[in-house]
N, C-alpha and C positions, 0 to 999 in steps of 0.2 A: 786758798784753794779756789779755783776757779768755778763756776758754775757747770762746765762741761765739767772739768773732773768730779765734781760732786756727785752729776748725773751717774758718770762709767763708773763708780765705790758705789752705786746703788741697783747695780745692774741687775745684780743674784735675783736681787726681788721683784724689778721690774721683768724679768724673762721667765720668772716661774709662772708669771700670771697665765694661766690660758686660754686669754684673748692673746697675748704675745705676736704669735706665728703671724695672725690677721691684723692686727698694728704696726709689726717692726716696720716695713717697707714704707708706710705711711708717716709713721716718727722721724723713722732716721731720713725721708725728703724733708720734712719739714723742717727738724733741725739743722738740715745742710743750707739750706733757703735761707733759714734765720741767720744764722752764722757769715752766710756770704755777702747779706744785708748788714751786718752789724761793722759797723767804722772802728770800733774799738780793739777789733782783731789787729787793727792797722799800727794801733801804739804799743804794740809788742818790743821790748828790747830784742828778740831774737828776730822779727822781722825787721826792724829797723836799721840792725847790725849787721845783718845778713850781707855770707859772702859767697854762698854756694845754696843751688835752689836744686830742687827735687819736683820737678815740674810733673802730676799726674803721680803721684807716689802709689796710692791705691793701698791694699795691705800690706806694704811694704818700704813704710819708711826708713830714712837711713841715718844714724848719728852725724850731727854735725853738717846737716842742711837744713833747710826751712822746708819741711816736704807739705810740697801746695797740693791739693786734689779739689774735687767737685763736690765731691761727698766726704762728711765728716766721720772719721774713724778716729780711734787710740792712735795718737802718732802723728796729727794732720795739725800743721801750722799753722796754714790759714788755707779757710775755705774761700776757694776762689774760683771761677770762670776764665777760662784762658782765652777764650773771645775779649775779654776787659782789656784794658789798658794794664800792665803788669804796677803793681806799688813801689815799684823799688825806683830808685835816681838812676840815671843817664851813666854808661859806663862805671855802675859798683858792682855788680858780680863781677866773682873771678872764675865760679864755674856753674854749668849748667846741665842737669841729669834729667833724661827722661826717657824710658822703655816703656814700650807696650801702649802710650800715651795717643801720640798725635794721628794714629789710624784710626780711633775713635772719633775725629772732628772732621766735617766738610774738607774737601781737598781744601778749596779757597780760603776758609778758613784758618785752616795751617800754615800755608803757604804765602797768604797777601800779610794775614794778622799776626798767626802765633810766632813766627821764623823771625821777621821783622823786629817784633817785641822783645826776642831772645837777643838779638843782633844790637840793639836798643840800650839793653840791661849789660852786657858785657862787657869790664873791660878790656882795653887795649891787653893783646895777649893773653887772654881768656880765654877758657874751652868750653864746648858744647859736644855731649855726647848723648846723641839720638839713636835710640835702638826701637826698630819697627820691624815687621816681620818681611823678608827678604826684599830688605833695602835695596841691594843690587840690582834686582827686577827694575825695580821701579825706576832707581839713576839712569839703568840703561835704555827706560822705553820713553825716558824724556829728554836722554841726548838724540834718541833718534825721534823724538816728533820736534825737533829744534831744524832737521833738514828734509823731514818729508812729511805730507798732511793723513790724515788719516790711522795714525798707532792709536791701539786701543790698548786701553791701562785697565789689567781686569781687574773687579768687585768696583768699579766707581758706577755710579749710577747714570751717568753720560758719559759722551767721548768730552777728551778736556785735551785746549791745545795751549800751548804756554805763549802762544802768542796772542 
């Protein structure tokens, strides 16, 4: 049994504490920190084999991927940073999942690193399904800053032009 499952089988006890409320937010970074530091997550047979990734899983991982997040929950493969280099070899996914995920990072961020990374890890004939909240918005106000200056792409914190 691993040391994180030992942790979650002892939970009852650790949460009836009532310091609890005023610790969890402060354990559960810390533990996510350690986690995403530890290289040992990396010699996972399930990471290693891995053919379908759960990019951003959050509370809601899925059977039968390796569901990566930031934060360490029940269900999280490996705690990872999606800014990182991804762990996986050059064209071995065969599919790639992620909702709700890439609106939380920097435009640039998504866009120069995370997409690239996905594009990277994919093999030939591979899928990638991106669910973000109305995606359509957004494809359409960066086909149109592709021919004229000045679209604004609301909630970003500057104007951003793809050029």
């Amino acid at each position: 049994m691993t040391w994180t499952a030992c942790l979650w089988e002892k939970r009852t006890l650790i949460t009836r504490s009532r310091a609890w409320p005023l610790l969890e937010p402060l354990v559960l970074q810390s533990l996510s920190w350690g986690m995403r530091h530890d290289p040992w997550q990396l010699r996972s047979s399930r990471i290693r084999n891995a053919t379908y990734l759960n990019a951003g899983c959050g509370q809601k991982p899925r059977p039968g991927f390796v569901n990566l997040d930031y934060t360490w929950r029940p269900g999280v493969d490996l705690v990872w940073d999606l800014g990182w280099r991804l762990p996986f070899a050059d064209r071995s996914l065969r599919g790639i999942y992620t909702e709700h995920c890439l609106e939380h990072l920097p435009l640039a961020v998504a866009t120069e690193h995370v997409l690239p990374e996905f594009h990277r890890v994919l093999s030939a004939g591979g899928r990638v399904r991106l669910i973000v909240p109305d995606g359509g918005l957004y494809l359409q106000l960066y086909a149109e800053s592709r021919h004229r200056e000045g679209v604004f792409f609301p909630i970003l914190t500057r104007n951003w032009s793809p050029r």
